[in-house]
C-alpha positions in Angstrom: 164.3 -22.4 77.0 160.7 -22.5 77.4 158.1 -19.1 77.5 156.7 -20.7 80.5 153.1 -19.8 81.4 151.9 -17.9 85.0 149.1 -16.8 86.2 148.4 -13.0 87.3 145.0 -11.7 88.9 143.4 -8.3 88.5 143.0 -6.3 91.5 141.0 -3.4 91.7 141.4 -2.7 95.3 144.9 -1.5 94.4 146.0 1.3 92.5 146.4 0.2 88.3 150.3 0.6 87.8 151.7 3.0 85.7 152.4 2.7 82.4 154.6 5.7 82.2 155.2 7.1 78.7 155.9 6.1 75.2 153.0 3.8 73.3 151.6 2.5 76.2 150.5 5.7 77.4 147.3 5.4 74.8 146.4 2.6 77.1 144.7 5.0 79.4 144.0 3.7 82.9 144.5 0.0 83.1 141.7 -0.6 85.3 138.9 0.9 83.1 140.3 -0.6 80.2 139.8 -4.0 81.9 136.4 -3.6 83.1 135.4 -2.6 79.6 136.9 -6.1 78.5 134.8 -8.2 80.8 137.3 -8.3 84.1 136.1 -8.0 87.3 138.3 -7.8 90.5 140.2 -11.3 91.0 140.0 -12.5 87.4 142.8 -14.4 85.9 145.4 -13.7 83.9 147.2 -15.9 82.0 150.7 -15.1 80.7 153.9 -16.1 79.5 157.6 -14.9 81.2 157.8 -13.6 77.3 154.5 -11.4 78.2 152.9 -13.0 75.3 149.0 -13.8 76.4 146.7 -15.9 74.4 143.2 -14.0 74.3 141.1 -17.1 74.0 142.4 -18.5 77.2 141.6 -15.4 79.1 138.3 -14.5 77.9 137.1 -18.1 79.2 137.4 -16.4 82.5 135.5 -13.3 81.9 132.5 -14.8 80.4 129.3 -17.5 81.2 129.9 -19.6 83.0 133.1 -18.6 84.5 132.0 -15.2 85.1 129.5 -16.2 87.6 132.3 -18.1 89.6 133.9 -16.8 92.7 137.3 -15.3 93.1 139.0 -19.0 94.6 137.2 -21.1 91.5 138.7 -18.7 89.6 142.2 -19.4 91.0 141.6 -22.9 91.3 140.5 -23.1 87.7 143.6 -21.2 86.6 146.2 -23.1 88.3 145.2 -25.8 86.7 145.3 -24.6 82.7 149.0 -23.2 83.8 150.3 -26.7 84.3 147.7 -27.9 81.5 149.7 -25.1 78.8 153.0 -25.9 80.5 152.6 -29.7 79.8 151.6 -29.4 75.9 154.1 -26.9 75.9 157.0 -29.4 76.0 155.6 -31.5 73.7 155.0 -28.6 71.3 151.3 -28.2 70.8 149.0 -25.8 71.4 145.7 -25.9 73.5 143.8 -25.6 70.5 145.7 -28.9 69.4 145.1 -31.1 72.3 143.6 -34.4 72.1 142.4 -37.2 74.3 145.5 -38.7 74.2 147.1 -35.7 75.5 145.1 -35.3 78.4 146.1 -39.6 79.4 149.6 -38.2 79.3 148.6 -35.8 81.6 147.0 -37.6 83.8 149.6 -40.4 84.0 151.9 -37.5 84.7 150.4 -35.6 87.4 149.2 -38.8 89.2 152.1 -42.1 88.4 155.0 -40.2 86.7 157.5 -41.4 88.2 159.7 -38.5 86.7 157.5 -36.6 88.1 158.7 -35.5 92.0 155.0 -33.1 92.3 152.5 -36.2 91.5 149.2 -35.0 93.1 146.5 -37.6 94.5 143.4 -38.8 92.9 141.6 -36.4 94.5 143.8 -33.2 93.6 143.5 -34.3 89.8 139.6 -34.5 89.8 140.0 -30.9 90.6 142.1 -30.5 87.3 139.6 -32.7 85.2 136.8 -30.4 86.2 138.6 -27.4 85.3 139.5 -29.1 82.0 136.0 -29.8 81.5 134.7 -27.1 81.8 137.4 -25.0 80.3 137.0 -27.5 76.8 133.3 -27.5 77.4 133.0 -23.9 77.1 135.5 -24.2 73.8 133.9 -26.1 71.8 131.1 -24.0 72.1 132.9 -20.7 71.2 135.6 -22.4 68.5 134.3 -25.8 67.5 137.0 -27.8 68.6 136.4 -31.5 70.1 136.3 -32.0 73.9 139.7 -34.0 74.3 138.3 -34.8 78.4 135.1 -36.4 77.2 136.8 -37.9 74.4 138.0 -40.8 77.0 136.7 -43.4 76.9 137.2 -46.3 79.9 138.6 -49.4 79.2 136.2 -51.2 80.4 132.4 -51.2 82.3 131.1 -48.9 79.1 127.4 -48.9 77.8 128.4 -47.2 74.5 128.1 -43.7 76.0 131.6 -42.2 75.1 134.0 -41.0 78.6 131.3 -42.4 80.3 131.4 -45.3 83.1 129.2 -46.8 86.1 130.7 -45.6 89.2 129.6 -46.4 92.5 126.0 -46.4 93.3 125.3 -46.8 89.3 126.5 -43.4 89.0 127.8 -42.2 85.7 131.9 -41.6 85.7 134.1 -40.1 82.9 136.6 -42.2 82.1 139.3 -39.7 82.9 138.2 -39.1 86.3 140.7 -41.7 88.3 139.1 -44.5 90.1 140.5 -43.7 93.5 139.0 -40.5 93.7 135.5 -39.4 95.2 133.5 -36.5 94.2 134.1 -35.6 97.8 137.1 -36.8 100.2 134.6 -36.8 103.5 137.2 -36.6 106.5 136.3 -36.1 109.7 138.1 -35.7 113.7 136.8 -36.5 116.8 137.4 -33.8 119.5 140.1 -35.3 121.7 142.0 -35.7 118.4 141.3 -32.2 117.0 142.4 -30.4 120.2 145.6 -32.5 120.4 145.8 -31.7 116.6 145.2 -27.6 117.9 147.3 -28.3 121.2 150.5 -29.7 119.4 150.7 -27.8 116.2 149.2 -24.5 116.7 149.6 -23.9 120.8 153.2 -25.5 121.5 153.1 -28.8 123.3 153.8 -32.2 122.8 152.0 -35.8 122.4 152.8 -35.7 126.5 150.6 -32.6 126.9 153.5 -30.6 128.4 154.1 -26.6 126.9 157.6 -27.5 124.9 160.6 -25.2 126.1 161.5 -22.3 124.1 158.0 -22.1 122.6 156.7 -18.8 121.1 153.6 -18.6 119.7 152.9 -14.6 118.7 150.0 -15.7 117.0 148.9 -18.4 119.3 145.4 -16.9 120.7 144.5 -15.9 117.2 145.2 -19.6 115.7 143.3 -21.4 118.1 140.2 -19.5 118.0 140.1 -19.6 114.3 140.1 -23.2 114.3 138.0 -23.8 117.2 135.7 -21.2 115.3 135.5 -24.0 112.3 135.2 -26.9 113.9 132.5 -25.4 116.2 130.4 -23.1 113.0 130.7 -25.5 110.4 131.7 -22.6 108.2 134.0 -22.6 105.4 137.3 -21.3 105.7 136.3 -18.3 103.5 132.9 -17.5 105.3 134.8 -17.8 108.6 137.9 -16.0 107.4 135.8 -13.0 106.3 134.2 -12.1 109.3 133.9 -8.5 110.6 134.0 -7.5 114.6 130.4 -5.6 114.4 128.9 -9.0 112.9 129.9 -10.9 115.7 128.0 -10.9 118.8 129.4 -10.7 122.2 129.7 -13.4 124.4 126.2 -14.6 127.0 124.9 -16.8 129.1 123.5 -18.4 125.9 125.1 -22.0 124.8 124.6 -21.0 120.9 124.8 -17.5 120.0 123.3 -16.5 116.3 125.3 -14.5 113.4 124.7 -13.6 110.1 126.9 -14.7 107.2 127.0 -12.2 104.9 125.9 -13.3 101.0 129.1 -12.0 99.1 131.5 -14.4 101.7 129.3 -17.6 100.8 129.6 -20.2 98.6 127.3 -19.8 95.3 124.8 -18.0 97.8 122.7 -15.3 96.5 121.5 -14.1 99.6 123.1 -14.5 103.7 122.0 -16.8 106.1 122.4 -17.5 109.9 124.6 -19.2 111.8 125.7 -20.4 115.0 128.8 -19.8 117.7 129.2 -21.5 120.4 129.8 -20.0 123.7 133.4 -21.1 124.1 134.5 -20.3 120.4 133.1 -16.4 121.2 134.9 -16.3 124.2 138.3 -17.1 122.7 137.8 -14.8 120.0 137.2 -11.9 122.5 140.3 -12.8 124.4 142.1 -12.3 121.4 140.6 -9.5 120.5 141.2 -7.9 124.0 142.2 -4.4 124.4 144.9 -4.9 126.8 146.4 -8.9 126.6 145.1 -9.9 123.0 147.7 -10.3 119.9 144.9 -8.6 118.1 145.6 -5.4 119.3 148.9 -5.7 119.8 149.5 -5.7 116.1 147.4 -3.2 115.4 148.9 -0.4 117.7 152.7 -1.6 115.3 150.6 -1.3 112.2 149.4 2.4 113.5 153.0 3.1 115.2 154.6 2.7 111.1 151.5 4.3 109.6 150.4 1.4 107.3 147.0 2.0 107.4 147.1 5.9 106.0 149.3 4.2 103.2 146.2 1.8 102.0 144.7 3.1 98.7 140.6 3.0 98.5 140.7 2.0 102.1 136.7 2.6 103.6 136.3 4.9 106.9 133.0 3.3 108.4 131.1 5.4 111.2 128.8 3.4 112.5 126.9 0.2 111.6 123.3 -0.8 112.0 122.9 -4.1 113.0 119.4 -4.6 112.7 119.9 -3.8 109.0 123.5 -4.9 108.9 124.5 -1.7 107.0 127.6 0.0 107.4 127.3 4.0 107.4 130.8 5.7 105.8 132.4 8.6 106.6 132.0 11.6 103.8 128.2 10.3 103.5 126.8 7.2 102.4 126.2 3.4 103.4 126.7 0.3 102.2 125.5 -3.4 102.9 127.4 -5.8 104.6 125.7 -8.5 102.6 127.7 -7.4 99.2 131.2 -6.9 100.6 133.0 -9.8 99.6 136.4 -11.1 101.2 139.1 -8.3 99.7 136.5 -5.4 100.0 136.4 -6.4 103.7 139.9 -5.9 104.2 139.7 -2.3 103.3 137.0 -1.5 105.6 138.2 0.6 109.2 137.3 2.8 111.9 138.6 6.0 113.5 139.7 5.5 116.8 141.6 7.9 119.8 144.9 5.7 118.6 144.3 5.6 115.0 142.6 3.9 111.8 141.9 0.7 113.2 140.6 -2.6 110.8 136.8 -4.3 111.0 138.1 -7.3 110.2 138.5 -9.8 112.6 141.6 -11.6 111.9 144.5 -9.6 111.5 148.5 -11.0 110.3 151.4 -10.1 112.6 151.7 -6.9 110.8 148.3 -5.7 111.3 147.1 -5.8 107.9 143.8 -8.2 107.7 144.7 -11.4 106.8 144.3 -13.2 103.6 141.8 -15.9 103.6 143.7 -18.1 101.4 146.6 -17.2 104.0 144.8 -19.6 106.5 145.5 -22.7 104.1 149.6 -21.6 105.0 148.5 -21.6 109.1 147.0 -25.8 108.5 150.5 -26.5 106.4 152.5 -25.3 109.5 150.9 -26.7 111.8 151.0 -30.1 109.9 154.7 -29.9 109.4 154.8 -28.9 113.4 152.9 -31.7 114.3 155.1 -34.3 112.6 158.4 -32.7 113.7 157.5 -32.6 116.9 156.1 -36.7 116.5 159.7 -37.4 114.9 161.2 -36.0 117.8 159.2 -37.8 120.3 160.6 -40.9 118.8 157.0 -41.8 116.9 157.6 -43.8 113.5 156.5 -42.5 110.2 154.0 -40.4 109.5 152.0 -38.6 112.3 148.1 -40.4 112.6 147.2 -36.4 113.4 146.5 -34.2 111.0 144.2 -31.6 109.6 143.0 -29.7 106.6 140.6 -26.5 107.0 137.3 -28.3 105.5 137.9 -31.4 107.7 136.4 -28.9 110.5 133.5 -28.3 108.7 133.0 -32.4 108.0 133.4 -33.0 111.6 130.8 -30.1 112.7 128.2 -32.3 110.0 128.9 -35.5 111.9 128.3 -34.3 115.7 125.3 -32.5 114.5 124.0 -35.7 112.8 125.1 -37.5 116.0 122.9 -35.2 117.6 119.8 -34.8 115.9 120.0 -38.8 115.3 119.7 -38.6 119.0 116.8 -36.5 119.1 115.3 -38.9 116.4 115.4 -42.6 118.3 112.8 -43.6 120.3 114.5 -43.7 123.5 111.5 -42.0 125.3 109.2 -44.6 127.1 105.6 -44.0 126.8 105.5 -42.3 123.4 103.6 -43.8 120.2 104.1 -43.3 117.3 102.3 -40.6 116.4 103.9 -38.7 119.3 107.3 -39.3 118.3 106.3 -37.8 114.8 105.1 -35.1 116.4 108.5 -34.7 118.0 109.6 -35.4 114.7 107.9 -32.1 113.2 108.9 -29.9 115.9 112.1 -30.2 114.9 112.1 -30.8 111.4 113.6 -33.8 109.3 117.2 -34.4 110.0 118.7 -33.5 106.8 116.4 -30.6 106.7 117.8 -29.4 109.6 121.5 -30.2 109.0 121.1 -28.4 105.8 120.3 -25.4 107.5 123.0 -25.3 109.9 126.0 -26.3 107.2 124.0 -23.8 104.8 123.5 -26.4 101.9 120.2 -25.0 100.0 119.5 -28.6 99.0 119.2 -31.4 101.9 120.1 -34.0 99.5 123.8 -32.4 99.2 124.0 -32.2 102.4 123.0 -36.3 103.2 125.1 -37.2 99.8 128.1 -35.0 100.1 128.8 -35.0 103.6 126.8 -37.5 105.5 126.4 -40.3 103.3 129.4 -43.0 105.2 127.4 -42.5 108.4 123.5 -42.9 107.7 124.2 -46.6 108.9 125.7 -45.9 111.9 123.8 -46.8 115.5 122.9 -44.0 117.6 124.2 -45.7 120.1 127.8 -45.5 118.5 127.3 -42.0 117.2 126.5 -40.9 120.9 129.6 -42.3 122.2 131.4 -39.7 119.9 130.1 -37.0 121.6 131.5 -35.0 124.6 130.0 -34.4 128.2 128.8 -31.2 127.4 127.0 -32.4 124.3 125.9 -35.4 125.3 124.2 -33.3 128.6 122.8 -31.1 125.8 120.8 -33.8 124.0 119.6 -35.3 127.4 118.5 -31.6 128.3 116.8 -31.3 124.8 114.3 -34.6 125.0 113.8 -34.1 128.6 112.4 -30.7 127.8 110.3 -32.1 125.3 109.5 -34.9 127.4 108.6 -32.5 130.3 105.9 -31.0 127.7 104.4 -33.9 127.0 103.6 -34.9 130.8 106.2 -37.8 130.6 109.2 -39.1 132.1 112.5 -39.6 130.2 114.0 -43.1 130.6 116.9 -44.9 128.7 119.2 -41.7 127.5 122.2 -42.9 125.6 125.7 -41.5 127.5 128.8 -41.5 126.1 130.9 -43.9 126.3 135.1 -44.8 125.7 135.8 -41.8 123.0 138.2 -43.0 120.5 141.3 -41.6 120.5 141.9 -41.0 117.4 140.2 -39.4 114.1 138.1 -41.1 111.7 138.0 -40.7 107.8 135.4 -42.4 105.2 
């Protein structure tokens, strides 16, 4: 019988469990002990069912560069060596031990296996050789062993550099890195397609738009604002998954309303930045927030009723909050800055109310409790399955052409926004030169300046490379006709205005078209 290998992570926002007495007694608190050895809060640990632990796995996570990394790198990175240490493992050798032909097996396991009934995609396992990678990188630094992932070497399109291959573009490739895989998988919906993606798996209907008998949906309002909150923000599903009530403002007259995203909740940031919500998405999230009909409160007043939130260790009272600052004032004394309150910290954070401790965060589970963000990932898999259950039933074919995955929304807000600042861009005003339309041009910035600011990329280029890239040769003309009403009146509003300011009249406007009806991917 194999030791097999898991994975725990350390959580200081918990109690440290006891070690009762005997020799572990001299341990001391558990939590000290840890941060003394490099931990922070989320780091892995990797362990055997035995309890046996291998010290130079784990101290690859509490050191440069890992150490730098965020709490679901961290996780991702780990997953990966636990099926990396499993896989040796029934083959007998050691990390320390592996070669390149090791990680071949590996990869011909994970991805053509057929023995294997959990084969990943191409995609999935560039996920794994990065962690690898790095992992190997960083140990043959620290203990002199060869890199067995660089030690590929393609079998063919080489120039003598070893692992090394042209890719597309005349970009370099390692040779484990499988040829059907993209540094990114861009995937992207239209909005007819989305909201029957929403509608069907998420709200209760069918493909015939009709509510389905017997349907209840507890957490209906919450679902479909969260996911009309990515598609229409752009965030990530951690940023958005994070938010607090006080940083979100209410509902106006105003199209676009602006929030901050806090530093600690984004990706690799070092400071916050601001973002947009549209009207709609605000409104939703206020009805399900609502005091008297929202499932927001609903599950609060059970959580209160049972007394789960007394129960909460290191749980933060909050007083008051300064918005204009965007700092949190406590109860006992003291403040503290929404701007280095990551994810978990942010589900400790509540207020004192007539009925109770009450939570800041936003998006609550059925129970009351805050909800995970990596919980959300569980809502898109449900939905998914729904989807295609309810396509099977309908008497469709195969697999469902409707589906989604939590980053897909934040593709699709980087197309329309392209679609509309592409818009913006053509010279479909009569009467301008050349130099006007640069001025035009200026006022608004470049368009991958500007896209980078709203998806919150500190580098245009990663933003016109990563996301954008299938759809630089796209007409306007097309890109308009993916666009709804409302937008498309938005981006005749915009050049009319400017227009308007330049004493001329606004002929030619693109207008939407036929919409497709379904999603596209490149």
């Amino acid at each position: 019988m194999l030791d097999r290998w898991g994975v725990a992570f350390y959580d200081f926002l918990k109690p440290p469990p006891g070690l009762g007495g005997g020799v572990l007694e001299g341990f001391g608190d558990l939590h000290e002990r840890a941060a003394r050895n490099g931990a922070q809060h989320g780091t892995p640990v990797l362990v055997t069912v035995s309890g046996f632990t291998d010290p130079g796995v784990n101290l690859f996570f509490r050191v440069s560069p890992m150490a730098g990394r965020g709490i679901r790198t961290w996780r991702r990175y780990a997953y990966t060596l636990v099926v990396w240490l499993n896989f040796l493992q029934v083959f007998g050798r050691s990390w320390r031990e592996a070669t390149a032909r090791d990680v071949e097996a590996f990869k011909d396991w994970r991805l053509t296996d057929v023995r294997n009934d959990e084969r990943i995609m191409a995609g999935s396992f560039d996920a794994d050789r990065a962690a690898l990678n790095t992992f190997y990188t960083w140990a043959s630094g620290k203990y002199g062993l060869l890199n067995p992932v660089t030690g590929i070497s393609p079998a063919s399109g080489t120039d003598g550099r070893s692992g090394q291959e042209l890719g597309p573009g005349g970009r370099r490739r390692e040779g484990i890195r499988p040829s059907g895989s993209r540094r990114r998988q861009v995937k992207w919906m239209l909005r007819v397609p989305f909201e029957q993606w929403r509608d069907v798996g998420l709200c209760g209907y069918g493909f015939d738009g009709v509510r389905r008998a017997g349907w209840r949906g507890p957490n209906e309002d919450r679902d479909a604002a969260f996911v009309n909150g990515l598609y229409g923000t752009g965030l990530r599903l951690q940023e958005w998954g994070s938010v607090l009530d006080v940083e979100l403002p209410r509902s106006s007259a105003a199209r676009l309303s602006r929030a901050w995203l806090a530093a600690a909740c984004l990706k690799g940031a070092k400071e916050g930045r601001w973002y947009r919500i549209p009207r709609a998405v605000l409104r939703e999230v206020e009805g399900y927030a609502d005091p008297l009909e929202g499932s927001r409160t609903e599950a609060i007043r059970r959580a209160q009723r049972r007394g789960s939130y007394e129960r909460l260790a290191y749980l933060r009272v909050v007083r008051g909050y300064n918005a204009r600052s965007r700092v949190l004032y406590l109860e006992g004394g003291g403040s503290l800055s929404v701007d280095v309150l990551g994810p978990d910290e942010r589900r400790l954070l509540f207020r004192r109310t007539a009925s109770g401790l009450e939570p800041l965060a936003v998006w609550l589970s059925p129970n009351g409790m805050p909800k995970k963000v990596e919980g959300w990932e569980d809502t898109f898999t449900a939905a998914n399955e729904r989807v295609q259950r309810v396509w099977t039933e309908a008497g469709g074919e195969g697999l469902v052409p409707l589906w989604c995955r939590p980053h897909m929304c934040r593709h699709s807000f980087a197309l329309k926004w392209y679609s509309l600042l592409s818009a913006v861009w053509q010279p479909h005003l009569d009467g301008f030169t050349e130099q006007e339309l640069l001025d035009i041009r200026e006022m608004f910035g470049g368009v991958w300046y500007a896209l980078s600011l709203l998806i919150g990329h500190a580098d245009p280029a990663t933003t016109r490379e990563t996301y954008l890239e299938p759809f630089t040769a796209l007409q306007v003309d097309y890109l308009m006709e993916l666009l709804d009403g409302d937008e498309a009146k938005g981006i005749e509003a915009l050049i009319r205005t400017v227009a308007e300011r330049g004493g001329r009249t606004l002929t030619g406007v693109a207008r939407p078209g036929v919409r497709p009806s379904v999603g596209g991917r490149a």
